[in-house]
N, C-alpha and C positions, 0 to 999 in steps of 0.2 A: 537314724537312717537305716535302711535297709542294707545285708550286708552278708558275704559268706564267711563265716570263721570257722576257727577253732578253739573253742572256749579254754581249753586248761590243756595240757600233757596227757596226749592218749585218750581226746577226746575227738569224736566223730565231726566231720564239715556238717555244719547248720547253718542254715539261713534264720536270721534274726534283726531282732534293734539293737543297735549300738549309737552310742553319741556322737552327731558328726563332727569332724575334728574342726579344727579353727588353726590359720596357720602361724609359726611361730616366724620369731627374724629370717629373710632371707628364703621361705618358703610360699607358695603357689597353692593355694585351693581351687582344684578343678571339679567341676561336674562332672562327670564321667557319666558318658553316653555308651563306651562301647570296649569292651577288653579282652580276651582268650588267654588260651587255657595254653602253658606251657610245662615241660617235665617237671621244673623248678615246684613248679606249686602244687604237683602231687607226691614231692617227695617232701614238701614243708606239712601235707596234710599228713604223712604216713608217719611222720615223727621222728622222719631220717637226720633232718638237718640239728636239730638236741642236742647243746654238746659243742655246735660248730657254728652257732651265732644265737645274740641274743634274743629271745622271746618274749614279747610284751602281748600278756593275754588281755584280750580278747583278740589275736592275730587275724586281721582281716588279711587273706589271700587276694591273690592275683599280683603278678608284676604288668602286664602291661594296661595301658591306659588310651586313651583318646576322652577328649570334652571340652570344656568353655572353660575358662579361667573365671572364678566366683568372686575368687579375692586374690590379695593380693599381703604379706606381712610385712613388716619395716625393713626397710632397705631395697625391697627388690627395683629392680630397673628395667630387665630386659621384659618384663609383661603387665600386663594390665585386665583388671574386668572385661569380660568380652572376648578375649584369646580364644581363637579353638586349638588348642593344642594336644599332643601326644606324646609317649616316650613308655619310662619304665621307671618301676618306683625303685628308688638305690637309694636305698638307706643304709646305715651300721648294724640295726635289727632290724627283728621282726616284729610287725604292729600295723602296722600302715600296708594296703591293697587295694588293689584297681575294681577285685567283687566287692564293691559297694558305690552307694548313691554319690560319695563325694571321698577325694584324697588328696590329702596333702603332701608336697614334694618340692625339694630342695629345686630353688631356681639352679644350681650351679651345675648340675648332673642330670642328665636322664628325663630331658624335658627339652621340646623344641616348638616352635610356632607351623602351625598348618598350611599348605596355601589353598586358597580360596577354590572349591569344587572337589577338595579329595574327600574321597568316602570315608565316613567316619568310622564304619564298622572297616573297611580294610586297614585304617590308622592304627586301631584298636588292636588288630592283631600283627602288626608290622614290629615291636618297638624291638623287643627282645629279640624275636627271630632273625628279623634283620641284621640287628645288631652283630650277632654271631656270626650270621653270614658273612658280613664287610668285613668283620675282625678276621675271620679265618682265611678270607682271600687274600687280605693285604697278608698276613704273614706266609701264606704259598705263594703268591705272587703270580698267579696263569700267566702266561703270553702268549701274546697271537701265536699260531700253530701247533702250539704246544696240548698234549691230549692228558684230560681232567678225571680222575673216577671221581665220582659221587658216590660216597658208602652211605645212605641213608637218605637217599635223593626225594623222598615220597612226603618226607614231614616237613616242618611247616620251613628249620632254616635249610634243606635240601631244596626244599623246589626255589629260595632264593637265591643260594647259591649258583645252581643252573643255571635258573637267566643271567646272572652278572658273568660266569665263568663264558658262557657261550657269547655275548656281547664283546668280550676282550678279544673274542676271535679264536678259543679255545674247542678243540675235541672234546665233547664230552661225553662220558663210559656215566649210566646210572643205573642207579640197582634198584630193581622194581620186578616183582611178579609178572606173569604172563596175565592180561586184561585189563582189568579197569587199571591197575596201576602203572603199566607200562604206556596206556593211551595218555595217564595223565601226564607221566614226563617227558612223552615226544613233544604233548602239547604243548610245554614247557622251551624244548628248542632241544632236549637232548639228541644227539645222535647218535648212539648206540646205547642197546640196551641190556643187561645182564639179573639174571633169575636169583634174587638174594637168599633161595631156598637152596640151591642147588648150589654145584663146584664152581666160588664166584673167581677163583683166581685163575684156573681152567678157561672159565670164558672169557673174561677178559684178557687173557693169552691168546686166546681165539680171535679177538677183536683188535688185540693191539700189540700183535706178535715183538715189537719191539720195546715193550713197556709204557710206563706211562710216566709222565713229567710230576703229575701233582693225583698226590690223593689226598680228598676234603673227606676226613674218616666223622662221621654223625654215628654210626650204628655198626654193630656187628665188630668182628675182630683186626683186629687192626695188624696184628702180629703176625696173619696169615697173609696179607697183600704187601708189607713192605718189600718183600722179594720181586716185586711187578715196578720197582720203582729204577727209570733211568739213570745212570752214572750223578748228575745232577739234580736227581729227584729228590720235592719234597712233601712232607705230609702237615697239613695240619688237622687239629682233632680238637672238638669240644667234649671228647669222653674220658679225658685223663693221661691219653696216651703223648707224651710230650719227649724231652730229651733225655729221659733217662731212662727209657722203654729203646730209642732208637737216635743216630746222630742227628737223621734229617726233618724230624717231626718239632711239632711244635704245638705244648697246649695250650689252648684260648680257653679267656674266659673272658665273655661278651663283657665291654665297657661300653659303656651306651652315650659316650662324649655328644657335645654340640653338634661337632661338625660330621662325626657319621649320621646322628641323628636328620638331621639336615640336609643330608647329600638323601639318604633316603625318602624322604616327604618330596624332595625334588623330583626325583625320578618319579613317582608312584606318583604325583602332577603332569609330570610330561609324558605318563603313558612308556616309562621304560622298564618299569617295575610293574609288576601285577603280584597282590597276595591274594592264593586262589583261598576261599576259606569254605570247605568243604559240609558245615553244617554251622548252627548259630541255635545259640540257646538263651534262655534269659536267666536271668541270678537265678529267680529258683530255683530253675532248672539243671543249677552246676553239680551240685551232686552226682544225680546222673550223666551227667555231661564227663564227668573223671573218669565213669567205667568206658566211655566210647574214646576215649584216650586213649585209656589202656589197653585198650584192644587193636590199637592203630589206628593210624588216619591217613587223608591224602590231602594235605596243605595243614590247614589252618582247624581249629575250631572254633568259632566265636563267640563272645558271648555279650547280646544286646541289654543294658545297666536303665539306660534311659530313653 
């Protein structure tokens, strides 16, 4: 099968054949129709992660996925041939990814069933971002009235964030340049908005002269806004910054259980969820597709498998 890896330690993303896998007890082989491009898997390309989990070469990258269920290995229960399903590959290593024709993944984790009409290419790029999203709000906690910053509100778990924080009935402060990026998180539902180039803790004083309840810290410094936080304020962060940096922060790291899983395929069916995906590429094309990463983006990037 066709497929993005990295053939050995310090070796360059190539598209190639690899052998398609076959699943073992208690795992799901999908076809993979649809999957994007997350930090995760330019930091697995760059050789960062070495060291800090294991590497089975020929690592096919990508964690997130969408596609049909192909097969099905012994034991499993909850799926069957024909599923269209989504999620995120979580496994103990590295080896197994969503750039390629097919992937096998643990029914217990990181894997949920579709409903019928959602787009495959937005499932594709929902699993992980999402993920992070739910994970980090549930441990901030918004509440109606209470006022939200978004540090990093423009990438792919930023603009989900926004919609869910604004849904609870939340203020929300997001940080986005002056044009295209500020059009795209009002689009989003934000209400107020601050220049991440410029004095972001100055403006958001400016916005929210009495502080803020919750900062969702994605980007940027985090050490420089906890001073904006109310008497009972708190931070959460997917960038490291958790309770030993500060009292009221808290680091996540996206678990991508059933029932977030799930609560997300729901909304993104009933029109409550939108994942905006900004460009869409095909496997080949991922290569290139990592330098337009790295340069930023506004939601999603996707990339079409099948």
């Amino acid at each position: 099968m066709k497929a993005v890896v990295v053939s050995e330690h310090g070796a360059k993303v190539e598209v190639t054949d690899v052998a398609k896998p076959e699943p073992a007890a208690g795992e799901v082989l999908v076809k993979v129709q649809a999957s994007s491009i997350n930090g995760f898997d330019l930091s697995v390309a760059g050789g960062h992660v070495v060291g800090m989990m294991e590497h089975r070469y020929p690592v096919v990258l990508g964690k997130d996925f969408a596609g049909t269920v192909e097969a099905v290995g012994e034991g499993v229960t909850r799926f069957a041939a024909g599923d269209t399903v989504f999620g995120v590959v979580t496994k103990a290593y590295l080896g197994d990814g969503g750039f390629g024709e097919y992937v096998t993944v643990p029914e217990a984790v990181g894997l949920a069933k579709l409903p019928e009409g959602v787009d495959i290419n937005a499932a594709g790029a929902l699993g992980l971002a999402g993920t992070a999203a739910v994970d980090a709000l549930t441990a901030a906690a918004p509440q109606s009235g209470e006022t939200v910053l978004v540090s990093g509100a423009t990438g792919g778990v930023g603009a989900i964030v926004l919609q869910y924080a604004v849904a609870a009935g939340a203020t929300v402060i997001a940080t986005a340049k002056p044009g295209a990026e500020e059009d795209f998180v009002r689009g989003l539902g934000a209400h107020q908005v601050v220049d991440h180039t410029g004095d972001v803790p100055a403006q958001v004083r400016a916005a929210s002269p009495d502080g803020v309840d919750v900062i969702v810290h994605l980007a940027g410094d985090a050490a420089a806004l906890v001073h904006l936080l109310t008497e009972k304020g708190r931070v959460a962060s997917t960038m490291g910054f958790g309770a030993d940096q500060h009292p009221a922060a808290t680091f996540v790291y996206a678990n991508p259980a059933e029932a977030t899983l799930d609560r997300l395929a729901g909304d993104l069916a009933a029109g409550r969820l939108t994942v905006p995906v900004g460009k869409t590429y095909t496997l080949t094309e991922v290569p290139a597709a990592f330098g337009d990463f790295a340069g930023g983006t506004l939601g999603k990037i996707g990339i079409t498998v099948s």
